[in-house]
TITORMAR-499519 format. One line per 10 residues: number of its first residue (from 1); their letters; for each residue x negated, y negated, z negated of N, C-alpha, C. Coordinates in steps of 0.05 Angstrom, whole numbers. Atoms other than C-alpha are relative to their C-alpha. Example, Ala and Ser with C-alpha at 12.3 -4.5 7.8 and 13.67 -1.06 7.14 Angstrom:
2
1	AS	-18:24:0:-246:90:-156:-18:-24:0  16:24:1:-273:21:-143:15:-22:-14;
REM end
This chain:
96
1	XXXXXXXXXX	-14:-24:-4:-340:-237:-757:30:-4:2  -33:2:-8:-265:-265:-767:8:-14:18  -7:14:-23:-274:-308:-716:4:24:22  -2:-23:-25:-280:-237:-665:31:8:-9  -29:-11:9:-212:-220:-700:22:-28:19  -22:23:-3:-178:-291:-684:2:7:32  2:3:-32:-206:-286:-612:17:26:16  -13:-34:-5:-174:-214:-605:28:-12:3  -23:6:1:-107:-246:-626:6:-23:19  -13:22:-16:-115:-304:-582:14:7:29;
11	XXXXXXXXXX	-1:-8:-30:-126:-267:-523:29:22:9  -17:-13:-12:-66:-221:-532:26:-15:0  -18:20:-2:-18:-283:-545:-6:-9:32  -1:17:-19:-45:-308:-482:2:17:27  -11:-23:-26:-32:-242:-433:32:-7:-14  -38:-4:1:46:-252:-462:6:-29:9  -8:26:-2:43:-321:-447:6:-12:26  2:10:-29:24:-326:-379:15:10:21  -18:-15:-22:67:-330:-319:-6:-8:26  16:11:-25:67:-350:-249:-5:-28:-5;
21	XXXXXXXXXX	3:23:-4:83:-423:-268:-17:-12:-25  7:6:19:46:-422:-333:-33:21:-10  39:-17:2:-41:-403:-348:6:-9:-29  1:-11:30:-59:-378:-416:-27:10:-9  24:-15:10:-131:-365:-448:-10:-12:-16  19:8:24:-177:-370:-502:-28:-13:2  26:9:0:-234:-410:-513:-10:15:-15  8:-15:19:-283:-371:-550:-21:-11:-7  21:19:-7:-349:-407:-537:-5:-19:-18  -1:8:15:-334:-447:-591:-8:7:-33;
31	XXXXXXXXXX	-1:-15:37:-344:-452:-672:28:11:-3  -27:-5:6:-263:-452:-675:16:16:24  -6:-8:-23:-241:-411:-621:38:-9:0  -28:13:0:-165:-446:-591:13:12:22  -17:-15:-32:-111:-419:-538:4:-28:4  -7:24:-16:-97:-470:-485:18:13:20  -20:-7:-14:-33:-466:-453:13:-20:22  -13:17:-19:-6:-502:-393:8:6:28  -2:-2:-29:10:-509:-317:-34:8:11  29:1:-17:-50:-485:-273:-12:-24:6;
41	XXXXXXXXXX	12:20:4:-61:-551:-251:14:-27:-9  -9:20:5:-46:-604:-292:-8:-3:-36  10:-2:33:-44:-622:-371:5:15:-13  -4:-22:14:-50:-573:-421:-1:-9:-31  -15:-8:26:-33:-553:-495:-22:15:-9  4:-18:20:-79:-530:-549:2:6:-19  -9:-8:22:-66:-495:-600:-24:13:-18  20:-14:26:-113:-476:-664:14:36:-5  -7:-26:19:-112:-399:-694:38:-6:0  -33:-8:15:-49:-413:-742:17:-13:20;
51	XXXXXXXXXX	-22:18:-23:-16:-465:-690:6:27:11  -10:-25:-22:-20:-406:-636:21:17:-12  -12:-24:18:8:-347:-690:30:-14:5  -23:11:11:60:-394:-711:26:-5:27  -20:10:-24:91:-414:-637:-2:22:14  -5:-16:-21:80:-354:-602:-1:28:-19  -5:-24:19:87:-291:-664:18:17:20  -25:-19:-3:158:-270:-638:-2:19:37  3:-17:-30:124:-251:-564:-21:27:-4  22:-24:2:77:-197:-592:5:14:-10;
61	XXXXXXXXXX	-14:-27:12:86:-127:-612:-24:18:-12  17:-13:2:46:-80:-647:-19:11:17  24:-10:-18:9:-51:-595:-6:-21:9  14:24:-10:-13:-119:-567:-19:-2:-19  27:9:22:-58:-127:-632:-7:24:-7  10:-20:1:-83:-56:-632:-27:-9:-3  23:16:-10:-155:-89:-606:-8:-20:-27  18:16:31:-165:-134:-662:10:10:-21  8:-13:29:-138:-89:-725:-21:21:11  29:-12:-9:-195:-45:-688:-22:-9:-9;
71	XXXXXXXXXX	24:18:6:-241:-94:-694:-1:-13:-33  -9:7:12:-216:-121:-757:-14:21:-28  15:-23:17:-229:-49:-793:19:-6:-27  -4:0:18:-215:-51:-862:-2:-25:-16  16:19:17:-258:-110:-889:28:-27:4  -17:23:-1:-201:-163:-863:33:10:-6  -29:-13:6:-136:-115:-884:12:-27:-12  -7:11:15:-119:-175:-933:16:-21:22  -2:20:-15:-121:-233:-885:25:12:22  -18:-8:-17:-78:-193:-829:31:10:-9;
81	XXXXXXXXXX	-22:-7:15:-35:-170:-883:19:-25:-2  -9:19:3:-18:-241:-896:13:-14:25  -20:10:-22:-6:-260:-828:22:4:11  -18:-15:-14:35:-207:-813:33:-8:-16  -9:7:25:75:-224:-878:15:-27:6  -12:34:3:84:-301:-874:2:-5:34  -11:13:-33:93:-304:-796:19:27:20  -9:-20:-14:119:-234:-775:25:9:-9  -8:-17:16:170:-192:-788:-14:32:-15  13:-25:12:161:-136:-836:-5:26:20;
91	XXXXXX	4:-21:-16:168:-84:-784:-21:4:19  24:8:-7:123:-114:-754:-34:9:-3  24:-12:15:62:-100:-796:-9:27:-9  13:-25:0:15:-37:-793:-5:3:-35  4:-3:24:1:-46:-868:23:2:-18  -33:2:5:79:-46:-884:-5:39:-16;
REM end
């Protein structure tokens, strides 16, 4: 179930990420679901969960993670609290 949360967050890191000269998406398919970031064609960059959070936090805004505190509900308040906390700013966070 927190893996549907991570995958929520990956995917909205990876719509802010992508541009013309740069592709952006989530594996999900996986046990660990990872964003992979790079040139369309060529070598790419992945990043775990906290990796992702950690290098790409300051491009996302509350409404980008609407979709996964949705999904998220109540049962993971703690965990999102914490992220929001140790990687966000406070203003940041819906639980603020």
């Amino acid at each position: 179930m927190f893996s549907r949360v991570r995958i929520e967050v990956l995917k909205a890191i990876a719509l802010k990420v992508q541009k013309p000269d740069v592709s952006a998406f989530c594996v999900a398919n996986v046990s660990k679901p990872y964003l992979s970031v790079g040139p369309p064609k060529g070598r790419r960059t992945t990043f775990k969960y906290v990796e992702a959070v950690e290098s790409y936090c300051e491009l996302l805004t509350n409404r980008d993670l609407v979709r996964a505190y949705e999904r998220a509900g109540t049962r993971f308040t703690g965990t999102l609290f914490y992220i929001c906390s140790i990687y966000l700013s406070p203003d940041f966070c819906l639980f603020y």
